[in-house]
N, C-alpha and C positions, 0 to 999 in steps of 0.2 A: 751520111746515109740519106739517102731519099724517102718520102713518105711513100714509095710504090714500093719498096724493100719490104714494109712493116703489114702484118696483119692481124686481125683481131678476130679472138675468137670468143664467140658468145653462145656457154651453153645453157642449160638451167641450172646447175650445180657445178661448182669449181672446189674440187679436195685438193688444199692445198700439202695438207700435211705439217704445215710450218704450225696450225692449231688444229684442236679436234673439232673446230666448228666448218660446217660447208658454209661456203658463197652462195648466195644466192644474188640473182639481179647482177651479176659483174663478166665481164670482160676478162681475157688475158691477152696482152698484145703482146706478139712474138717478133722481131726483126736482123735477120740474118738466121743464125743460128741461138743466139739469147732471147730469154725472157723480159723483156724494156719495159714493162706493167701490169700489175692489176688494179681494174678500175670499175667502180660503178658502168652500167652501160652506157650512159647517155653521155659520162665524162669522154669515155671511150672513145664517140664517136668523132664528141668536139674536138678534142687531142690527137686524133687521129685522121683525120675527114679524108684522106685519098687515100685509105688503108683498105689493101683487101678484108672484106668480111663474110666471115662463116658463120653461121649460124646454127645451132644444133640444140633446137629447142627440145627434146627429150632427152639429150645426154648428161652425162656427169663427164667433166674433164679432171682432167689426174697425172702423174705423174708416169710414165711407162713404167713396168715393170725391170725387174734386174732379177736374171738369172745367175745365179752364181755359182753354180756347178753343172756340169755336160761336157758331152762328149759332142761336140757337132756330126764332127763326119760319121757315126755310128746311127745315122738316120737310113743308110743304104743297108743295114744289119736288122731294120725294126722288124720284129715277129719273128727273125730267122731262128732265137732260140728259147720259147719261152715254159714258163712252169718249172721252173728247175731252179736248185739250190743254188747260191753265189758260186763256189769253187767249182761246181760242174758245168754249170753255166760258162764260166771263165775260162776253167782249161780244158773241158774237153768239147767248144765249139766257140768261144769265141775269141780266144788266144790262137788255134788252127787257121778260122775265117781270117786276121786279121796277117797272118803268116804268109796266106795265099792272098790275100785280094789287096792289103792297103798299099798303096804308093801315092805320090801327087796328086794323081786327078784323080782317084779315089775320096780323098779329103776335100780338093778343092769339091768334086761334085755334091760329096755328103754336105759341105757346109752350104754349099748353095741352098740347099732343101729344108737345110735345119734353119738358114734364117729366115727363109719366107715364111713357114710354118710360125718361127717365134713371132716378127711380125704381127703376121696374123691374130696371133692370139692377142699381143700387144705387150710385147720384149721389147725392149729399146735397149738394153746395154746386156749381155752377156758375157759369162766365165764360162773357157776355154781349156780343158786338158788333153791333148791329143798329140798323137802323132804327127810331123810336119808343122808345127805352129804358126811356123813363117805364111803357109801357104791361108790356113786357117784364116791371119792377120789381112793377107792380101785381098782374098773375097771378098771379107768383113769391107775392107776399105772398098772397095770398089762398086760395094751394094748401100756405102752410108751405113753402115751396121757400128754401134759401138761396142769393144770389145776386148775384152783382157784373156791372151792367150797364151797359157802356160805349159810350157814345152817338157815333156815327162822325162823323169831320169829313173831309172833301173837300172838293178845289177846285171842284167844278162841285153844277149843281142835282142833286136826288134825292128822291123822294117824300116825303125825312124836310125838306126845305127849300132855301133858294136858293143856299146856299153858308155860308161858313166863320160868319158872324155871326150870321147865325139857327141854324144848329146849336151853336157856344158858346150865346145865349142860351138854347135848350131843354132844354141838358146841363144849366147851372145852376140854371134853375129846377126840372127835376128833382133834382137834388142837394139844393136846400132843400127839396121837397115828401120827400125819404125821407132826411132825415139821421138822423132818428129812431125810422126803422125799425130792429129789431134785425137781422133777418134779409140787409137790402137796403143795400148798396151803390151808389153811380154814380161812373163815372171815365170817362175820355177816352178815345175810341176813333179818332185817327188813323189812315185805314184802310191806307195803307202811303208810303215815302217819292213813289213816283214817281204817284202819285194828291193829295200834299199840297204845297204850297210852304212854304217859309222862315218867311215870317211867323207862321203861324196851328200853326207846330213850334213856336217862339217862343212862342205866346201859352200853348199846353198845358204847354208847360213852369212859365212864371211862375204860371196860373191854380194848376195842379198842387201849387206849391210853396205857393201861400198858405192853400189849402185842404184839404191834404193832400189827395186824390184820385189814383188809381192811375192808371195809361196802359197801353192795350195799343196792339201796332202789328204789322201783317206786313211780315214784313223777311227780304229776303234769300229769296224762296220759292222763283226759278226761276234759273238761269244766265243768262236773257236779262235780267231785273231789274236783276241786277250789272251786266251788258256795254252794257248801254243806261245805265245811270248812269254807267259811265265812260265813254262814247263823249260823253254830254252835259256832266255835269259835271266828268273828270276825276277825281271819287275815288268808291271804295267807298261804298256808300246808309249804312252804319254809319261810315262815316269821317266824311260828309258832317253826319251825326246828330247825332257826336262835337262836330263843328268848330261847334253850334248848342248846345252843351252839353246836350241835349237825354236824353242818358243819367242813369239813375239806380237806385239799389236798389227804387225806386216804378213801372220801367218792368217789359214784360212783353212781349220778342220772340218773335215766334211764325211757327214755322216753323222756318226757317235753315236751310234746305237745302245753301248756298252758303259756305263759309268758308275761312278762312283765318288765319295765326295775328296778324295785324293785328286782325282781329273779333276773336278770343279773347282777346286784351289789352284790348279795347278794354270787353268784357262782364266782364271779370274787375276792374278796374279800378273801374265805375262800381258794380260790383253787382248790374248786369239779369242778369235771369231767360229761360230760354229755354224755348218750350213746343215742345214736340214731339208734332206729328200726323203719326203713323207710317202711318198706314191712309189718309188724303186726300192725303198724299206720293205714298205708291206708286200709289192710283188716276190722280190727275193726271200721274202721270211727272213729278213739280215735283225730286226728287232724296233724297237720305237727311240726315236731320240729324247729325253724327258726334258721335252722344251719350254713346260713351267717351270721347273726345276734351275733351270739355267737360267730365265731370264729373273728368275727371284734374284736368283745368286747376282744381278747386273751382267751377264755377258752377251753381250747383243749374238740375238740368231737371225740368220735372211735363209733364205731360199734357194735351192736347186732344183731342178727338175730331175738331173743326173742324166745319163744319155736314154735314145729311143729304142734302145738296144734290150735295155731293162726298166722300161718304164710305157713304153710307147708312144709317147708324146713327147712335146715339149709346152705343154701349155698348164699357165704360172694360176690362172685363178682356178684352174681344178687341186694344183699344190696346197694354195691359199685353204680352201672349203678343206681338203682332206688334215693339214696341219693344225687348221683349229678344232675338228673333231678328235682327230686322235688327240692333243693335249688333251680334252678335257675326259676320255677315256682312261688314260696314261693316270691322269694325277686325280683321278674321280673328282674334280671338281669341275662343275659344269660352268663356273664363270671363268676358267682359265683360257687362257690367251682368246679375248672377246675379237671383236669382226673389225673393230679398227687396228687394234695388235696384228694382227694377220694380215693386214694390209701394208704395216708400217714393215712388216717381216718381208715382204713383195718386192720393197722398193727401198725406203729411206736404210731400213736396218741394211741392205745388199748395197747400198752406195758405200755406207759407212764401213763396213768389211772390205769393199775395194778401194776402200781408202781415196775415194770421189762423191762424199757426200759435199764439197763445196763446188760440186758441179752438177749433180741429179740427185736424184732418187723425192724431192719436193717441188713445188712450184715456188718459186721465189724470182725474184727481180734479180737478173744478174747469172742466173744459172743456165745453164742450157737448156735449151727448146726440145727435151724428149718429152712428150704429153703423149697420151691418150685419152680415145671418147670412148665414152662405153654406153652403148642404146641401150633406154631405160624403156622403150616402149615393148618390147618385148613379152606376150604374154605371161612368161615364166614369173615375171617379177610383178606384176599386178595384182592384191594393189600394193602402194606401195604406200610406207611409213615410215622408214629408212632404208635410204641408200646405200647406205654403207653396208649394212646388212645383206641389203638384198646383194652387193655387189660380193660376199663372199659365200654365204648361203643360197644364194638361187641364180644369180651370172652365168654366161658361162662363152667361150674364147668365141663364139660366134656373134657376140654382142659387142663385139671391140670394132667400132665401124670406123673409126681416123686414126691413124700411128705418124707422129713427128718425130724424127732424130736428128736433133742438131739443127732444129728449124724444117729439114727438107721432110715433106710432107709426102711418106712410105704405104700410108694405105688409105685410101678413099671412097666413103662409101663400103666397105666392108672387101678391098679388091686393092692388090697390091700393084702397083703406080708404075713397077719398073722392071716386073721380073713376066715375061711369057710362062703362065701356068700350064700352058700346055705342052709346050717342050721342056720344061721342067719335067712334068710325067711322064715323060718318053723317056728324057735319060733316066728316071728312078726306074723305070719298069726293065729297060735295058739291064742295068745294074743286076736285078733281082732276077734276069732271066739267064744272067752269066755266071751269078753266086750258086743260082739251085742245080743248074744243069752240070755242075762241080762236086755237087756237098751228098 
């Protein structure tokens, strides 16, 4: 590697996340797509003397955030149906919209929009449940976006195909067209128990296990979910899971509004992972995930955004600030999940549920180059006493001014490096002028 490859970057605080202490005075030198250092500054310089150098004496650098639940392409649906309950919301306008509008360049365009946006905010790796995955995967790779994209299986037809068997073959064949992507992942996206039956849980599981491949599923989102699983089947939707063997440290439930301490044994036990969308909870009235509750019990929880469809965004430090307020409303204790838990939920806990914590979600030597700066001169945060703090209680996605994934340097200056924002907004506004003039 040449010393022109390698660059350093120097801000006034480095979170590494490996401790709960900030850097201060130090370096991290990036070269290719890895992390090759952290170093005092002035070692930095010496070890490094023909290294590009950035400088960013007001930021804190950090690891990019990790989204782990959304919907990308449900960015071209934001506001189309809002204030309405989950099941009205779903099937009487956004199961129709997605009837009439989704195909290829549908997904391809919504992902385009949903990664600049996450970018921006300072997403560096996201999870993927959608329709068309493959297509999902392809964007991602062609925008440098890192990303796990998990191909939905249901019992009935849906623009992405007929049912349970043409959606396994399309997952697969996507799986083999990107195994040897660095950046792209595909795993099974069972879209929740009472939209899937038995068999085709069954088969996600065995596919899952021989191919290693992740699973996501929504589980548990509303009180009526639960109460109509036992009224039909007699047990709990995670019971029912459980009794399919269907759990694993390779699963990734999301939501969990609903629990009990049956669930909690039951996630504690296999080793799933719970995500928590704190902001599409409370819009939909779906309920609180009790995310002290969970992580007393050990079962790591990260972060989703969930799509813009039911949420309207996709940005992870407005998640961060609303998930540490509600825990400590949820479990009336006001020290629950503190401003660095909330952070570690942002990033390391969402590596570690994508089963990629030994490549993001910290800074470390050796890991990959997804960082983010986050401007600390910002009025909103003055003054300042902690960082850390400030970074989840008063931050906020406009303050994210450099985004690196994989080394390649996505947003500069507070301005995305690679994507026309202006024909960007042509094609959303197109989109939404062919959705409305329809609906």
């Amino acid at each position: 590697m040449s010393l022109a490859e390698e660059t350093i970057i120097t801000p006034k605080w480095v979170m590494t996340l490996e401790s709960e202490e900030l850097l201060v005075g130090h370096s991290v030198i990036i070269g290719k797509d890895v992390i090759l250092a952290i170093l005092p500054n002035e070692q930095a310089l010496k070890t490094y003397p023909n290294a590009k150098h950035i400088f960013l004496p007001q930021q804190m650098l950090m690891p990019g955030f990790v989204n782990c639940h959304g919907h990308a392409a449900m960015n071209l649906f934001k506001g189309l149906a809002d204030d309405l309950p989950l099941m009205t919301w779903l099937e009487e306008h956004i199961w129709p919209a997605e009837g009439q509008w989704v195909n290829e360049q549908f997904v391809a365009d919504g992902t385009k929009l949903a990664i600049s946006e996450m970018l921006l905010s300072g997403t560096t790796c996201f999870s993927d449940m959608y329709f068309f995955p493959e297509v999902v995967a392809e964007v991602s790779a062609s925008m440098n976006m890192r990303a796990i994209c998990y191909g939905p299986i249901l019992n009935f037809p849906t623009p992405y195909g007929s049912g349970p068997d043409e959606y396994f073959d399309k997952i697969l064949a996507a799986h083999d067209k990107f195994k040897h992507q660095p950046l792209i992942d595909i795993g099974f996206g069972p879209h929740a128990p009472y939209t899937v039956s038995d068999e085709p849980l069954k088969k996600v599981r065995m596919l899952s296990d021989q191919l290693k491949m992740p699973i996501q599923i929504h589980l548990h989102e509303t009180e009526f979910e639960v109460s109509d699983a036992l009224e039909k089947t007699g047990k709990r939707p995670s019971q029912r899971l459980d009794d399919l063997n269907f759990w694993g440290p390779d699963v990734q439930a999301v939501h969990v509004t609903q629990l009990n301490q049956q669930d909690i044994d039951i996630f504690k036990k296999a080793g799933t992972h719970v995500i928590h969308c704190p902001e599409s909870n409370l819009k939909l009235a779906s309920g609180f995930c009790p995310t002290h509750e969970l992580q007393t019990a050990q079962i790591n929880v990260a972060l989703g955004t969930d799509g813009a469809a039911s949420n309207n965004d996709l940005d992870m430090l407005s998640e961060m600030h609303s998930a540490a307020l509600i825990a400590k409303a949820v479990s009336k204790d006001a020290s629950a999940l503190p401003a660095l838990e909330a952070v570690k939920m942002a990033t390391i806990n969402g590596a570690i549920a994508l089963g990629k914590e030994d490549q993001i979600g910290s800074i470390k030597v050796g890991k990959q180059a997804d960082l983010i700066s986050i401007d600390f001169s910002d009025i909103s945060c003055a003054p300042m006493y902690d960082p850390i703090s400030q970074l989840v209680y008063s931050a906020s996605r406009h303050q994210v001014d450099h985004v690196w994934v994989a080394g390649h340097l996505q947003v500069k200056n507070k301005t995305l490096c690679h994507v026309d924002t202006a024909q960007l907004m042509e094609m959303a506004q197109e989109w939404a002028d062919k959705i409305s003039s329809k609906t």
